[in-house]
One Martini backbone bead per residue (centre of mass of N, CA, C, O) as a GRO file, in nm:
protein
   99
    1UNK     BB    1   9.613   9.716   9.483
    2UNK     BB    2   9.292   9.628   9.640
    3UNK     BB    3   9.056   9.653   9.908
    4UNK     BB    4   8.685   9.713   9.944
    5UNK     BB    5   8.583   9.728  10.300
    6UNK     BB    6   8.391   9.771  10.571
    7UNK     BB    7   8.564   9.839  10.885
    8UNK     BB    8   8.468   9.832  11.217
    9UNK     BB    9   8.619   9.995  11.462
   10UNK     BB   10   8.573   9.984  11.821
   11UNK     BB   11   8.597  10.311  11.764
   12UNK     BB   12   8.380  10.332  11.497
   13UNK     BB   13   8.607  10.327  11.279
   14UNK     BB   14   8.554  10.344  10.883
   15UNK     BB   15   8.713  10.118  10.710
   16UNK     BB   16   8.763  10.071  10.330
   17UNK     BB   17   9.092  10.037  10.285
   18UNK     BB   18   9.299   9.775  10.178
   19UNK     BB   19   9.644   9.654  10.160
   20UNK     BB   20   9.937   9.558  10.065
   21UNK     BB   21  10.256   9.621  10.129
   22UNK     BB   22  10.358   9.345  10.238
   23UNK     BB   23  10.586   9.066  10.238
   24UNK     BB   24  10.693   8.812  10.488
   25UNK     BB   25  10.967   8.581  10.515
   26UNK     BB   26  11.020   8.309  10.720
   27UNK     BB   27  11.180   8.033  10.691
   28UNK     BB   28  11.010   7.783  10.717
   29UNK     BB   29  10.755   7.905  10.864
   30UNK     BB   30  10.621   8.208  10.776
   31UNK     BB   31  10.389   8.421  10.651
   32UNK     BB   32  10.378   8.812  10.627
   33UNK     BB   33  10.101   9.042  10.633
   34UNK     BB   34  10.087   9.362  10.534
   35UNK     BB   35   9.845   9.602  10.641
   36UNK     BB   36   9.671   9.879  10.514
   37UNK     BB   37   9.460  10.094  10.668
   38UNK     BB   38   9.168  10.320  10.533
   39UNK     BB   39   8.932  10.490  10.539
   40UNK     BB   40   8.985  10.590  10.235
   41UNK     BB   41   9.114  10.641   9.887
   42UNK     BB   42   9.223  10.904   9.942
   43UNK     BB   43   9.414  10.890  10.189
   44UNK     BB   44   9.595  10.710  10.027
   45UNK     BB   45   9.663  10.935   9.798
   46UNK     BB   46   9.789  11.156   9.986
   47UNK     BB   47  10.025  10.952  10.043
   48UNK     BB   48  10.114  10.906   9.763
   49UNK     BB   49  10.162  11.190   9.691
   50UNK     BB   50  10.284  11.355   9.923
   51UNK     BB   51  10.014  11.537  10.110
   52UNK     BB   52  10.166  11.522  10.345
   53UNK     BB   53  10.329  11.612  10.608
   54UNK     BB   54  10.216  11.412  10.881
   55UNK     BB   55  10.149  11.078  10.977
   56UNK     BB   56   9.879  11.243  11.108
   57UNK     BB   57   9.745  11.313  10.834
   58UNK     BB   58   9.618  11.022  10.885
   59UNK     BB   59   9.411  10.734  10.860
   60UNK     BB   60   9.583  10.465  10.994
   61UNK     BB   61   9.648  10.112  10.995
   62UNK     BB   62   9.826   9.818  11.118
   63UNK     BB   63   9.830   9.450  10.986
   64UNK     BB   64   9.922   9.107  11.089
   65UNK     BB   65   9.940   8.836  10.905
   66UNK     BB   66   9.949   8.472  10.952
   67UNK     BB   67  10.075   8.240  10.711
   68UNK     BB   68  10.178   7.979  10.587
   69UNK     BB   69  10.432   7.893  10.467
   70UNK     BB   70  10.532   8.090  10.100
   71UNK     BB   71  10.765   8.165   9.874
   72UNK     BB   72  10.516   8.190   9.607
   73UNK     BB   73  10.365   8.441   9.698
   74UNK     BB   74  10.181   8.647   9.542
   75UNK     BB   75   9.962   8.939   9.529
   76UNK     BB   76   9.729   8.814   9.413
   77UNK     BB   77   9.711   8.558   9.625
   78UNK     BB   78   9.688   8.753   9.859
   79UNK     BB   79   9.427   8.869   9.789
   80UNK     BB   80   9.275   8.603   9.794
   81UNK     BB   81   9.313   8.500  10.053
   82UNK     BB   82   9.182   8.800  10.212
   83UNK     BB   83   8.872   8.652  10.083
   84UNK     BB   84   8.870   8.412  10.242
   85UNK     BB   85   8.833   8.570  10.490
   86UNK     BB   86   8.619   8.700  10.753
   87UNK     BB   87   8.676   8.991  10.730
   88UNK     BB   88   8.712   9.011  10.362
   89UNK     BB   89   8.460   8.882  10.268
   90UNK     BB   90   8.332   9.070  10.012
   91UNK     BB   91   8.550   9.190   9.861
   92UNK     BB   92   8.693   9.440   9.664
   93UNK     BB   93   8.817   9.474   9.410
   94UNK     BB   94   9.144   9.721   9.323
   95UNK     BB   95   9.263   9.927   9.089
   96UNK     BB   96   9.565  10.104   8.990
   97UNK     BB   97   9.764  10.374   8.934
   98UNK     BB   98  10.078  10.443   8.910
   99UNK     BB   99  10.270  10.700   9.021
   0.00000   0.00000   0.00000
């Protein structure tokens, strides 16, 4: 699963594929999502195929959204909660087969 919305970074570049990679919990304080954002839904195919030589023949960005601990929070959930963020409100979600 993944989300799709134009995301224009500072530098001009429109990420528009973004990912959970991670969730990390850190007991009673907070969790923690791991986002991997990408050009386009091909150049995270070519890292997930394992199309690239080197991690810098992609361009991916990875950012970390902190919200209050959630020890239950399954991936369904956390893509649910990051589209009600004022970043991803309105984005679409992405179904996709495993490799």
């Amino acid at each position: 699963m993944a989300l799709k919305k134009t995301i224009i970074l500072e530098n001009g570049i429109p990420m528009s594929y973004h990912r959970i990679a991670e969730i990390k919990n850190i007991v009673n304080n907070s969790t923690m999502l791991i986002i991997h954002s990408y050009i386009n839904q091909e150049q995270r195919n070519r890292e997930k195929n394992h199309e690239i030589r080197f991690s810098d023949d992609i361009y991916k960005i990875i950012e970390q959204v902190k919200i209050a601990y959630n020890d239950k929070l399954d991936i369904v959930s956390a893509y649910e909660y990051l589209k009600t963020t004022e970043k991803y409100l309105d984005a679409e979600d992405i179904f996709e087969e495993e490799v």
